[in-house]
DOPAZA-538473 format. One record per residue (C-alpha): y, x, z. Coordinates in Angstrom, 2 decimals. Example, Ala and Ser with C-alpha at 12.3 -4.5 7.8 and 13.67 -1.06 7.14 Angstrom:
BEGIN
+---------+---------+---------+
!      py !      px !      pz !
+---------+---------+---------+
!   -4.50 !   12.30 !    7.80 !
!   -1.06 !   13.67 !    7.14 !
+---------+---------+---------+
END
This chain:
BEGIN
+---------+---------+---------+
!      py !      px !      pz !
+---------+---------+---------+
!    7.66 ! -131.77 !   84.11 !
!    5.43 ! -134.95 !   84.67 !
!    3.81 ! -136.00 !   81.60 !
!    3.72 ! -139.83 !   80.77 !
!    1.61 ! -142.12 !   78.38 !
!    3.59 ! -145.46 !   76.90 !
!    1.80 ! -148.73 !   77.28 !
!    1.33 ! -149.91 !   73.72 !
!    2.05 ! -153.87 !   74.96 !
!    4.59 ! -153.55 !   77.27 !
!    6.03 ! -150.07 !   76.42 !
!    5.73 ! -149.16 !   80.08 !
!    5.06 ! -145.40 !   81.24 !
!    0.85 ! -145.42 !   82.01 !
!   -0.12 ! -142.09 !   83.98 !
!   -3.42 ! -143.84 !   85.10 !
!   -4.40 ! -143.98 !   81.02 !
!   -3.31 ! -140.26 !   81.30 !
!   -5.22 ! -139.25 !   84.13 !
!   -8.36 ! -141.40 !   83.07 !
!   -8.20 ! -139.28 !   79.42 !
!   -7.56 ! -135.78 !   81.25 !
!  -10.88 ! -136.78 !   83.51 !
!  -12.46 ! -137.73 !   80.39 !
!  -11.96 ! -134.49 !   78.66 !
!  -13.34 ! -132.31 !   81.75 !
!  -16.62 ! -134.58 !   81.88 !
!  -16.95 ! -133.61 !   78.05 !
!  -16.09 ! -130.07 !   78.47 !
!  -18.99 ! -129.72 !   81.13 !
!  -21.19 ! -131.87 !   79.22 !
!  -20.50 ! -129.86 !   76.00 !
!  -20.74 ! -126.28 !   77.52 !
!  -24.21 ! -127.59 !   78.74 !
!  -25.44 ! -128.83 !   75.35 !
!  -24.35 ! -125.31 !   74.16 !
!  -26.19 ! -123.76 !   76.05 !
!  -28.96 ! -125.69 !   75.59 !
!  -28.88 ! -125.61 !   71.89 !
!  -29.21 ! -122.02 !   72.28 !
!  -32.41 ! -122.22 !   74.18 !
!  -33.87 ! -124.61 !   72.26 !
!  -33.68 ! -122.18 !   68.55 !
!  -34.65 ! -119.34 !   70.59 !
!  -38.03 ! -121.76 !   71.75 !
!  -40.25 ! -121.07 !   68.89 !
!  -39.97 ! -116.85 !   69.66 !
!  -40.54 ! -116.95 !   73.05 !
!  -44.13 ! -117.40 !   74.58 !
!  -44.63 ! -120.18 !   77.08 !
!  -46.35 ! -117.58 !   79.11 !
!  -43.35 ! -115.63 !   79.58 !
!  -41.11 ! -118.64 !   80.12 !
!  -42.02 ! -122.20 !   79.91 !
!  -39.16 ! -123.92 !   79.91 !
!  -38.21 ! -122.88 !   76.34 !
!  -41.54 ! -125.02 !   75.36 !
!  -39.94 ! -127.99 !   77.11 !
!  -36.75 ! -128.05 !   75.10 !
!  -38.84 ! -127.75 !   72.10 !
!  -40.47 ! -131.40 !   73.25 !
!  -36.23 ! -132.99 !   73.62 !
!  -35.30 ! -130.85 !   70.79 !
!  -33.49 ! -134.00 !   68.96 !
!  -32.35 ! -135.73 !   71.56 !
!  -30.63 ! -132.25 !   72.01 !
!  -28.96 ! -131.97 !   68.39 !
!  -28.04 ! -135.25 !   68.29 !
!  -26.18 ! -134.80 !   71.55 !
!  -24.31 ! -131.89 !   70.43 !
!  -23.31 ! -133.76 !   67.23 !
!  -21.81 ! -136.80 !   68.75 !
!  -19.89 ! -134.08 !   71.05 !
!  -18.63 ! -132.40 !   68.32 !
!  -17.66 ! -135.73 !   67.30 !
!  -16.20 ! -136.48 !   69.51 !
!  -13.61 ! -133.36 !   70.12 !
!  -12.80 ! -133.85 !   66.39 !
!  -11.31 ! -137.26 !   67.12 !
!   -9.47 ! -135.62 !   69.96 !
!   -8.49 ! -132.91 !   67.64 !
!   -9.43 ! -130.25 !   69.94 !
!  -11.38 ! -127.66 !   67.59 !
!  -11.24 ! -125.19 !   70.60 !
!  -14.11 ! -126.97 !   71.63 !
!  -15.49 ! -128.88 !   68.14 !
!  -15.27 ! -125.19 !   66.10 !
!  -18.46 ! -123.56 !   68.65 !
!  -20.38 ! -126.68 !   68.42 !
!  -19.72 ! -126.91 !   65.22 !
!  -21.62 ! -123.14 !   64.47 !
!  -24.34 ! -124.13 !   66.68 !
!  -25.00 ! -127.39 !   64.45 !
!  -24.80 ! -124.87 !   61.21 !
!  -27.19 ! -123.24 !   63.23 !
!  -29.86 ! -126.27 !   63.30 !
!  -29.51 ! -127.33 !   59.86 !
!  -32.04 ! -125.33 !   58.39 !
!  -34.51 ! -127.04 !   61.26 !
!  -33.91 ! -130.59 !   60.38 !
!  -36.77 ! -130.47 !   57.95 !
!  -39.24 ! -129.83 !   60.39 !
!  -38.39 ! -133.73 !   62.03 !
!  -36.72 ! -135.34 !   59.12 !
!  -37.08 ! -134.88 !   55.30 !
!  -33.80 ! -135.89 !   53.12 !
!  -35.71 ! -137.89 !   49.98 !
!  -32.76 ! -137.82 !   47.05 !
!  -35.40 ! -138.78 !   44.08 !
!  -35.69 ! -142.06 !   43.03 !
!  -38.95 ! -143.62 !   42.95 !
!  -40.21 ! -146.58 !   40.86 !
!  -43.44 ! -148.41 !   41.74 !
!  -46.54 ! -146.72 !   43.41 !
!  -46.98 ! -143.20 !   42.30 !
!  -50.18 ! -142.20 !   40.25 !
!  -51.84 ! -138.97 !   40.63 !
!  -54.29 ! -136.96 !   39.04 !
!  -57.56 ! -138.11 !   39.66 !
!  -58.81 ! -133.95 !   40.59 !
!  -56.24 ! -133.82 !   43.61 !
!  -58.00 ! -132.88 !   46.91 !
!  -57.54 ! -135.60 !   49.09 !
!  -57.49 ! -134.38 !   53.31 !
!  -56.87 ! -136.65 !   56.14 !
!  -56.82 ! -134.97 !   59.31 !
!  -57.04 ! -137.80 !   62.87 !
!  -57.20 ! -137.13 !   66.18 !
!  -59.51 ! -140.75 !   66.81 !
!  -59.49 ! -140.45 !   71.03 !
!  -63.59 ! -140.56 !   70.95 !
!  -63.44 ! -143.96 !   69.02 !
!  -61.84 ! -145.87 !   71.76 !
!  -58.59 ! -148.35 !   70.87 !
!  -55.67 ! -149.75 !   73.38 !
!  -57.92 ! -152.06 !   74.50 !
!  -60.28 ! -149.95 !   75.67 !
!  -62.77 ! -151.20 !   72.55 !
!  -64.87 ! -148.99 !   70.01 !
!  -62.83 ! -148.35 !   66.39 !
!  -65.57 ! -146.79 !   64.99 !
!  -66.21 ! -149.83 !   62.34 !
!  -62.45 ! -150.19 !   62.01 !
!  -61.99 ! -146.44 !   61.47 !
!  -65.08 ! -146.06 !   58.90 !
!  -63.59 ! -148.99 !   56.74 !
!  -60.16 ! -147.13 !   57.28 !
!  -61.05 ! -144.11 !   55.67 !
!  -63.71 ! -145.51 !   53.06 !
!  -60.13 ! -147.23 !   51.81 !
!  -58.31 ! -143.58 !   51.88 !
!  -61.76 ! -141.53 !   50.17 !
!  -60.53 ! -138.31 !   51.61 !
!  -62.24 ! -135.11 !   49.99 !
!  -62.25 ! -133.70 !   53.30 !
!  -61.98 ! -135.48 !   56.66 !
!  -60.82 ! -133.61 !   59.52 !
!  -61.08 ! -135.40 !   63.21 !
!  -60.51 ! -134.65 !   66.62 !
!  -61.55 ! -136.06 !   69.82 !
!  -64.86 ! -136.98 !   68.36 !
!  -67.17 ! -138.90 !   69.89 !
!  -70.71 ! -137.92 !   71.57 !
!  -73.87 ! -138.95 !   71.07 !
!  -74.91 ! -140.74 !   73.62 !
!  -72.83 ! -144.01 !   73.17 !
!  -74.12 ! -143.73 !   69.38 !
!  -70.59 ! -143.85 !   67.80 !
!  -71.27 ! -140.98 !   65.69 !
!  -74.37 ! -142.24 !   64.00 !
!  -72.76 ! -145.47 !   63.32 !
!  -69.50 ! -143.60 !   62.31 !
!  -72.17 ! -141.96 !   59.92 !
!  -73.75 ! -144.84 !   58.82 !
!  -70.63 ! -146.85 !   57.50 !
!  -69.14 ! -143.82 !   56.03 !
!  -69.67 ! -143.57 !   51.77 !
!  -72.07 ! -141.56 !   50.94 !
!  -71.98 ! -138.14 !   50.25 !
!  -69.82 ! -136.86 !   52.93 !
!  -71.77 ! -133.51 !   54.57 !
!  -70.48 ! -132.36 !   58.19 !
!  -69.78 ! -129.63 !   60.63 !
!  -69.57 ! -130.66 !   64.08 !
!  -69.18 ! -128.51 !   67.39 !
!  -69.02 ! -129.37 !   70.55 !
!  -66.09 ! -128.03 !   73.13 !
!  -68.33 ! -127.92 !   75.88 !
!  -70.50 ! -126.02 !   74.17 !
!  -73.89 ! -128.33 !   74.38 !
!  -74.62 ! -129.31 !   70.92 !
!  -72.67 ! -132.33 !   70.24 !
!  -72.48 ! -134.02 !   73.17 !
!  -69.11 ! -134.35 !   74.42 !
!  -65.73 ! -134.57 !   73.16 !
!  -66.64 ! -132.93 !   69.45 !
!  -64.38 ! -131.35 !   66.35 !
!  -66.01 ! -132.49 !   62.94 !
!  -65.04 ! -131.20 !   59.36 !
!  -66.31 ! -133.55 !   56.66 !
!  -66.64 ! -132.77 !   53.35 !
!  -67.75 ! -134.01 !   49.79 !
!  -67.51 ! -130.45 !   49.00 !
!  -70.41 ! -128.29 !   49.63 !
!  -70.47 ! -126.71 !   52.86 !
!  -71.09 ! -122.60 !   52.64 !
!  -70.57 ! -121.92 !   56.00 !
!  -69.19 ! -122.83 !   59.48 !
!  -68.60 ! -122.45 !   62.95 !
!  -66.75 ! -122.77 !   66.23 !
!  -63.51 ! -120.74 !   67.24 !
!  -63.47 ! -120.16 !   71.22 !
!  -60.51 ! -119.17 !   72.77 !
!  -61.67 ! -119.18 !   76.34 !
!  -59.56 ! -117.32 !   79.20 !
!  -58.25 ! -116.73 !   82.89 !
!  -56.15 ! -120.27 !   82.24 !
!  -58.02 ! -121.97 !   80.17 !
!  -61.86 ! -122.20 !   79.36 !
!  -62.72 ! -124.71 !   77.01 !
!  -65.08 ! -123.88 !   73.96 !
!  -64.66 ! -124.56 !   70.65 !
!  -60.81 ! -124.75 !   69.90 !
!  -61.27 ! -125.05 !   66.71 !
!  -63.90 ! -125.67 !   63.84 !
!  -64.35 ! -123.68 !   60.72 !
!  -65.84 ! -124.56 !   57.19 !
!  -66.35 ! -122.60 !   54.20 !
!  -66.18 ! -125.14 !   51.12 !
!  -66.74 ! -124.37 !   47.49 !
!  -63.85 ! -125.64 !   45.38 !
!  -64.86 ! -125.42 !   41.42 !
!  -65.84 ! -121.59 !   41.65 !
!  -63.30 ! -120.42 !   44.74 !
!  -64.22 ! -120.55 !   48.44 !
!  -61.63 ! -122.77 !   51.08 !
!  -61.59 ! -122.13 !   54.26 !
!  -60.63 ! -125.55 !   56.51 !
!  -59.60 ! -124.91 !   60.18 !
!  -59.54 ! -128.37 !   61.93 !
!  -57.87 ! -127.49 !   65.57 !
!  -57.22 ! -129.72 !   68.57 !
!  -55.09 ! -127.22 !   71.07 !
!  -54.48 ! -127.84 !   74.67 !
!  -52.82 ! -131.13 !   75.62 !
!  -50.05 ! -131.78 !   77.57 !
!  -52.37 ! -134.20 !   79.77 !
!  -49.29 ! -136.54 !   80.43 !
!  -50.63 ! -139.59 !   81.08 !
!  -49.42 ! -142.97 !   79.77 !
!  -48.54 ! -143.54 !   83.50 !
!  -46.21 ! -140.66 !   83.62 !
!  -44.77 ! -141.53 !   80.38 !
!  -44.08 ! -145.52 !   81.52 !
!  -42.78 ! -143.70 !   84.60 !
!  -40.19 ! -140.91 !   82.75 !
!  -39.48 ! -143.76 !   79.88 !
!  -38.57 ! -146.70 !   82.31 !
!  -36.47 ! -144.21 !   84.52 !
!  -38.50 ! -145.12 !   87.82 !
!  -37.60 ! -141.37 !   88.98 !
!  -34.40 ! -142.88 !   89.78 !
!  -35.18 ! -145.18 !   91.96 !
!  -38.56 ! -143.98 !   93.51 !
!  -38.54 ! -142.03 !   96.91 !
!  -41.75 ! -139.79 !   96.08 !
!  -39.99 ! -139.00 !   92.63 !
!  -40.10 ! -135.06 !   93.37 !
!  -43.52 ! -134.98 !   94.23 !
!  -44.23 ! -136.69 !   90.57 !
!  -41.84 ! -135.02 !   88.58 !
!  -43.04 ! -131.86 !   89.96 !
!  -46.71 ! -132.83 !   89.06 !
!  -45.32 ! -133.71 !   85.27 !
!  -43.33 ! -129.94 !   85.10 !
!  -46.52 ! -128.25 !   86.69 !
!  -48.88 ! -129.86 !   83.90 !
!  -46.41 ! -129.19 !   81.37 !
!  -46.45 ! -125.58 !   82.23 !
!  -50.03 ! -124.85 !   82.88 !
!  -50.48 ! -126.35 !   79.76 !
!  -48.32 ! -124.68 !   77.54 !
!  -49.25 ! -121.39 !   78.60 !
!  -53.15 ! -122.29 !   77.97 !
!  -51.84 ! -123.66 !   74.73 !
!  -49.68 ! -119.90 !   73.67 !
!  -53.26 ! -117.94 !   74.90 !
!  -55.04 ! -120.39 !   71.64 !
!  -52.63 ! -119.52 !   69.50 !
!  -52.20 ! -116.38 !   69.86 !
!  -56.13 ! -116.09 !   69.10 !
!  -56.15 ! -118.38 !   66.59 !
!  -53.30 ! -117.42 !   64.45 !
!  -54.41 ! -113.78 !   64.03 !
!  -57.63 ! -115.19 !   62.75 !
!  -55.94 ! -117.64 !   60.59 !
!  -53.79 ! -115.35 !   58.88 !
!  -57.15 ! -112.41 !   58.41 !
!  -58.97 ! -115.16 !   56.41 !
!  -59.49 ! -113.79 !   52.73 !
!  -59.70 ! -117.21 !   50.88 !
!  -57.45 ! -120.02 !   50.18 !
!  -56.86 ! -121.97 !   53.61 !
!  -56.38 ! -125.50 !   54.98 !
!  -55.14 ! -125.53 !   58.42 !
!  -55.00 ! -129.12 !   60.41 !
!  -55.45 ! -130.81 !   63.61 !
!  -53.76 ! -132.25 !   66.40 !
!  -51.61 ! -128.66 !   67.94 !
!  -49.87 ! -131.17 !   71.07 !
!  -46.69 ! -129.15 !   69.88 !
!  -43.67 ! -129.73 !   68.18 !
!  -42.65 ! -128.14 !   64.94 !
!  -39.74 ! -126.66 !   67.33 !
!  -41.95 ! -124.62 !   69.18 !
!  -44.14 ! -121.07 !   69.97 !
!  -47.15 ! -122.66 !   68.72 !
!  -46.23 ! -124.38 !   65.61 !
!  -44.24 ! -121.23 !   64.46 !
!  -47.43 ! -118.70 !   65.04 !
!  -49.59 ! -121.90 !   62.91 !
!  -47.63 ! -122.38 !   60.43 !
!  -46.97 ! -118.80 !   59.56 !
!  -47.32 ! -117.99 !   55.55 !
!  -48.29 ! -121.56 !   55.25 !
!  -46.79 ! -124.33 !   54.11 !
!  -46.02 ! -127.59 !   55.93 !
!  -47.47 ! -130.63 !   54.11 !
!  -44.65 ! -132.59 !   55.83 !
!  -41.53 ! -130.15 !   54.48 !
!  -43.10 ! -130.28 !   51.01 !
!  -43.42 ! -133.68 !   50.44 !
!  -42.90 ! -135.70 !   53.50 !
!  -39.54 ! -138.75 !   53.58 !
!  -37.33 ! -139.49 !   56.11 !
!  -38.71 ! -138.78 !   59.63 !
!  -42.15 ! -138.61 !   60.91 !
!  -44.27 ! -139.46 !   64.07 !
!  -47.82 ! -138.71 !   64.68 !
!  -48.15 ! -139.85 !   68.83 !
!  -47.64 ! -143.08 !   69.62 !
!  -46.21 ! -142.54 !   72.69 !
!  -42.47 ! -141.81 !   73.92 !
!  -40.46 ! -143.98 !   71.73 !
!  -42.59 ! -142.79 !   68.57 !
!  -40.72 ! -139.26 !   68.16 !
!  -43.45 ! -136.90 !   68.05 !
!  -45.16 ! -134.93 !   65.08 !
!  -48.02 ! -132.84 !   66.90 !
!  -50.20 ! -133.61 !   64.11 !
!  -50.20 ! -131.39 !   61.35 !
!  -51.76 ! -130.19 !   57.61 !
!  -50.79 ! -126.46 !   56.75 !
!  -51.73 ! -124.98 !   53.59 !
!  -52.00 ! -121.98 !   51.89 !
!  -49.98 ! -121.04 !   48.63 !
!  -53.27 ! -121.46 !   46.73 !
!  -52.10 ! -125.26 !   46.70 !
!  -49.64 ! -127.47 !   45.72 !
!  -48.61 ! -130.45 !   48.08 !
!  -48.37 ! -133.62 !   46.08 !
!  -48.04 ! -136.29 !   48.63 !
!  -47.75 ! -136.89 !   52.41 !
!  -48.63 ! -139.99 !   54.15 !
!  -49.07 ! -141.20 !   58.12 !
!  -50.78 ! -144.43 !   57.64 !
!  -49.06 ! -146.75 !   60.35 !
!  -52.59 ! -147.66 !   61.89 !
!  -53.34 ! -148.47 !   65.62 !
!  -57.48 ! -147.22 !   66.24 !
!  -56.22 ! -144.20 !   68.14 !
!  -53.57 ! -142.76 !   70.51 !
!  -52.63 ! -141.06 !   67.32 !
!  -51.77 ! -141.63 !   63.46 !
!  -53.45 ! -140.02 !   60.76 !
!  -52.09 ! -137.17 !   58.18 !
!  -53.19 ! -137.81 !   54.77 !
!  -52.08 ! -135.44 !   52.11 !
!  -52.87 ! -134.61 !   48.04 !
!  -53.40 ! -131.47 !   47.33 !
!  -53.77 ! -129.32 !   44.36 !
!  -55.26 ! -126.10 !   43.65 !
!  -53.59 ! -123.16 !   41.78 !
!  -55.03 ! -121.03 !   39.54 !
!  -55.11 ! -117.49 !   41.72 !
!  -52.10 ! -115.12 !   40.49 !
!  -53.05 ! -113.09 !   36.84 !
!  -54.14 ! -109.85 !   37.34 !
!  -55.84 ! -107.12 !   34.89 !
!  -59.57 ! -105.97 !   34.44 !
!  -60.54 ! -103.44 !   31.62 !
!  -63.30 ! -104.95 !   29.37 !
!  -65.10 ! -102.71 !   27.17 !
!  -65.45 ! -104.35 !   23.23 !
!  -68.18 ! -102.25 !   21.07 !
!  -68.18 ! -102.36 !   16.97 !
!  -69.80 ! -105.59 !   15.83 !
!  -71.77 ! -103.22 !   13.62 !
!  -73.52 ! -102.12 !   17.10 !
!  -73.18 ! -105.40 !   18.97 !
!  -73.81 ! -108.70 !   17.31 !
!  -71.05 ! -111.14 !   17.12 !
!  -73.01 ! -113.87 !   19.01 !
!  -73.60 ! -111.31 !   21.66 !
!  -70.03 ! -110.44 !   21.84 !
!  -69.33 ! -113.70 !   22.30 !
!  -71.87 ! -114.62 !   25.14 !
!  -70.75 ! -111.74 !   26.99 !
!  -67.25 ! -112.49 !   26.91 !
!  -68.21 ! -116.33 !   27.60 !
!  -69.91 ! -115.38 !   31.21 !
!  -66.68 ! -113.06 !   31.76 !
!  -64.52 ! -116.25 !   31.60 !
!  -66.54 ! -117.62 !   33.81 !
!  -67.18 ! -114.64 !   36.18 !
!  -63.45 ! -113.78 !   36.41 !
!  -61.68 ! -117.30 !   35.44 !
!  -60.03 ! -115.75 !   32.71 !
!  -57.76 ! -118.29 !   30.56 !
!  -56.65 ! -116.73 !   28.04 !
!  -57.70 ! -113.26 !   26.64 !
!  -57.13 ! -110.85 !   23.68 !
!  -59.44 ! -108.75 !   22.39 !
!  -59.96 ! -106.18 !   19.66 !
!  -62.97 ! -105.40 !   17.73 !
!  -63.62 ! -102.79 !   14.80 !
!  -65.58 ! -103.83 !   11.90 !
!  -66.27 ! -101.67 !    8.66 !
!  -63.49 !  -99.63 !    9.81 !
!  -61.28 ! -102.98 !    9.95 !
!  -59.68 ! -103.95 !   13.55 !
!  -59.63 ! -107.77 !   14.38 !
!  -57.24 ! -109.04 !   16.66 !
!  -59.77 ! -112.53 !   18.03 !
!  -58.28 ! -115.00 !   20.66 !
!  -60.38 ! -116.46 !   23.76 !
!  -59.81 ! -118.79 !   25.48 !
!  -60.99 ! -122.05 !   27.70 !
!  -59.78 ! -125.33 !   27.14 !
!  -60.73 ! -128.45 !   28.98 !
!  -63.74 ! -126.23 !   29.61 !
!  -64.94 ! -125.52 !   26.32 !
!  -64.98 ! -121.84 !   24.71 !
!  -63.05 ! -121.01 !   22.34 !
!  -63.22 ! -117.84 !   20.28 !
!  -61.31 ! -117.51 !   16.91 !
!  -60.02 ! -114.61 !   14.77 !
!  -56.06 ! -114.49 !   14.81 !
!  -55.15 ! -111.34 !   12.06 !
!  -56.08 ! -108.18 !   11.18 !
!  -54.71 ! -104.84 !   12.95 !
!  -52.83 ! -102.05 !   11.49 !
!  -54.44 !  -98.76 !   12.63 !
!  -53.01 !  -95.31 !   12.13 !
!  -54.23 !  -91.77 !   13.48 !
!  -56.18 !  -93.93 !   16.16 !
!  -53.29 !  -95.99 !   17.43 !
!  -54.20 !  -99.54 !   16.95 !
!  -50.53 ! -101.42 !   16.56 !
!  -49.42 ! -105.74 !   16.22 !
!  -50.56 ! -106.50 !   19.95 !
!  -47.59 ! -108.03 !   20.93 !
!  -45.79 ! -104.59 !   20.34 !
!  -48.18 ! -102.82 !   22.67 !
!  -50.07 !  -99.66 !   21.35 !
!  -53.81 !  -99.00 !   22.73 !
!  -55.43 !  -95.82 !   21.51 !
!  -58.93 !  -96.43 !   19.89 !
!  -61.40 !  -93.53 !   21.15 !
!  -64.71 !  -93.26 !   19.15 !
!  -66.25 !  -96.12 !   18.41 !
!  -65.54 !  -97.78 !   21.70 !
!  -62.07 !  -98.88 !   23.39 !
!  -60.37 ! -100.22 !   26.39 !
!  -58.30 ! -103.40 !   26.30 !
!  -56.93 ! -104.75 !   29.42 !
!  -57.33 ! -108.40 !   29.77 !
!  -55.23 ! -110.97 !   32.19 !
!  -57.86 ! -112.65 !   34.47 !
!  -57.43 ! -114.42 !   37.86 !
!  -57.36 ! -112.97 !   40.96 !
!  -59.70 ! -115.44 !   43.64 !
!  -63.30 ! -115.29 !   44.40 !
!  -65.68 ! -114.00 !   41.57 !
!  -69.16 ! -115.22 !   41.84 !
!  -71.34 ! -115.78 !   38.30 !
+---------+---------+---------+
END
């Protein structure tokens, strides 16, 4: 029986409107099963290495374009009312939801004015600065030193820095505020000549050094910089990275962005040229991770991990970074973030990872045009390690002086960051129950109440029972687990 559609004017029988629908539907249905299966691809990108099969890295690069496609299909087949087809796409959107935070961050809080924060945060600022060269092919250094003189990062991570012999650096040095002291290494492994990593720091410097993940694919030196820095009485370890790069040109990107492929009769020769990069590339790029991220994740101290990756958060490399650290971007980042300026502004390859030792209080890519590349600039604070216990021995003050008791106890605050402690002492057969603790770093040491004793069982610490041996005891004390140094 031959189906007919009604003009809506003239009430006429249209089976072209019919037809033109039907046709419709079947260019959807192939374009949907496609985005499906792309979709799939694309989650299973960040678990499979490049150097098994590239081409999951490359749907990590469209990976929005790709989930936005698949929503305006499903869409679409909701307004047609077919859910045979909107129900699947509609469990591979569920699918994505918990990766929209890597590219965009929902912001449902209010804010009022410009946000003030405490004056200890640790300020980083991590910036790939393309060897202090602009657009125009003109030096940024005295643009860039003003730049972050305004911004008074703690520590200043950079990438792409300059070399000696055009004298950027020493100028960069020069216009720089004071205090700043500085790790550099080379990637060609000649001192500092060349394209350079550089940590800076206001903190003190421990220790540093270069991280070289050279190999059959790739041999460049110095993948990434380390540098011990002493925080208050704790040791951070900052890793400022710059990974493997794509190396596609601004050429290839005016050619991929303004569709010339189309048109152009050597296009498979180029495009083949872009894919070949892509893939030598990424493969390079999963051999440095997989180096780096094992060394990453053996550090013993509280960690800072930044730099420019050339990855998206969708992605092999980003998911070996990030792992057991947190994304400054997810924490506190709003609405969506770029860090290339390049291909329509949709890439975030620039990144500040951090350690649970901190908490991320702000977020920032200043919208600033000295490099090929924004900034990261993030607050951070520092948590007091996780309590722990340590067994302190307390003697009779009939044996041990008060003011000695209290010295030593002062320099185990210190030793062991202990906050808050409780000990008992005995004196003329009386047990003391004396409270220590630091405040705003000044000791103090008080008596709280006396101590009921019976057959040796000292009782009233919050309902816990200690047994008193001789004249000397055990107490075990809350202190904080982190670096002890005196």
């Amino acid at each position: 029986m031959e189906r007919w559609v009604y003009d809506s004017d003239s009430g006429r029988p249209g089976r072209r409107r019919g037809l033109f629908v039907w046709l419709l539907d079947v260019a959807f249905a192939v374009v949907t099963a496609l985005v499906a299966l792309l979709l799939l691809f694309m989650y299973l990108a960040p678990y499979v290495s490049p150097d098994a099969s590239w081409v999951f890295s490359v749907l990590g690069l469209v990976a929005p374009v790709i989930y936005v496609s698949g929503l305006v299909l499903f869409l679409y087949w909701v307004i047609r009312w077919r859910w045979g087809y909107a129900s699947p796409m509609l469990v591979l959107l569920l699918l994505g939801v918990p990766k929209i935070s890597l590219y965009y961050k929902i912001d449902t809080l209010r804010h009022y004015g410009e946000p003030v924060y405490d004056r200890s945060a640790l300020k980083v600022m991590a910036y790939n600065v393309r060897m202090f060269y602009g657009d125009d092919g003109r030096s940024t250094v005295d643009s860039l030193a003003a730049f972050v003189n305004r911004y008074d990062p703690d520590i200043l991570c950079i990438e792409e820095f300059s070399d000696l012999a055009r004298g950027a650096t020493m100028r960069f040095d020069s216009l720089i505020a004071p205090g700043y002291r500085r790790a550099v290494y080379s990637r060609d492994g000649e001192g500092t000549a060349g394209v350079a990593l550089a940590v800076y720091s206001k903190l003190r410097i421990l220790a540093s050094g270069a991280v070289d993940c050279v190999n059959d694919v790739d041999t460049t030196r110095a993948t990434a910089v380390w540098a011990d820095l002493r925080l208050d009485r704790d040791t951070v370890r900052v890793f400022c990275n710059h990974l493997r790069s794509t190396h596609i040109k601004s050429s290839d990107s005016d050619y991929l962005m303004n569709y010339r492929f189309l048109t152009d009769t050597a296009s498979h020769e180029k495009l083949h040229s872009i894919l070949s990069r892509l893939r030598y590339n990424s493969i390079s790029r999963s051999h440095q991770v997989d180096s780096l991220s094992q060394l990453i994740a053996a550090t013993p101290h509280a960690r800072i991990v930044c730099g420019d990756f050339n990855d998206t958060p969708l992605s092999y490399t980003y998911r070996l970074m990030s792992r057991g650290l947190q994304d400054a971007f997810r924490e506190k980042g709003r609405g969506f973030s770029h860090t290339y300026r390049g291909f329509y502004n949709t890439f975030r390859i620039d990144y500040v990872l951090v350690s649970d030792d901190f908490e991320v209080l702000s977020y920032e890519v200043p919208s600033v045009e000295f490099s090929d590349h924004h900034p990261v600039f993030v607050r951070l604070k520092y948590r007091l390690p996780v309590a722990s216990y340590c067994k302190l021995t307390v003697f009779e003050c009939k044996t041990v002086r008060r003011h000695k008791l209290v010295n030593t106890l002062k320099e185990g605050f210190r030793k062991y960051r202990i906050l808050e402690c409780k000990i008992v002492f005995k004196c003329k057969r009386i047990y003391f129950l004396f409270i220590g603790c630091i405040f705003e770093n000044t000791f103090d040491f008080r008596c709280k109440n006396k101590l009921s004793v019976n057959k040796g069982i000292i009782k009233g610490l919050d309902s816990e029972e200690i047994s008193c041996r001789k004249e000397l005891f055990l107490l075990s004390v809350p202190y904080y687990k982190g670096e002890h140094s005196s």
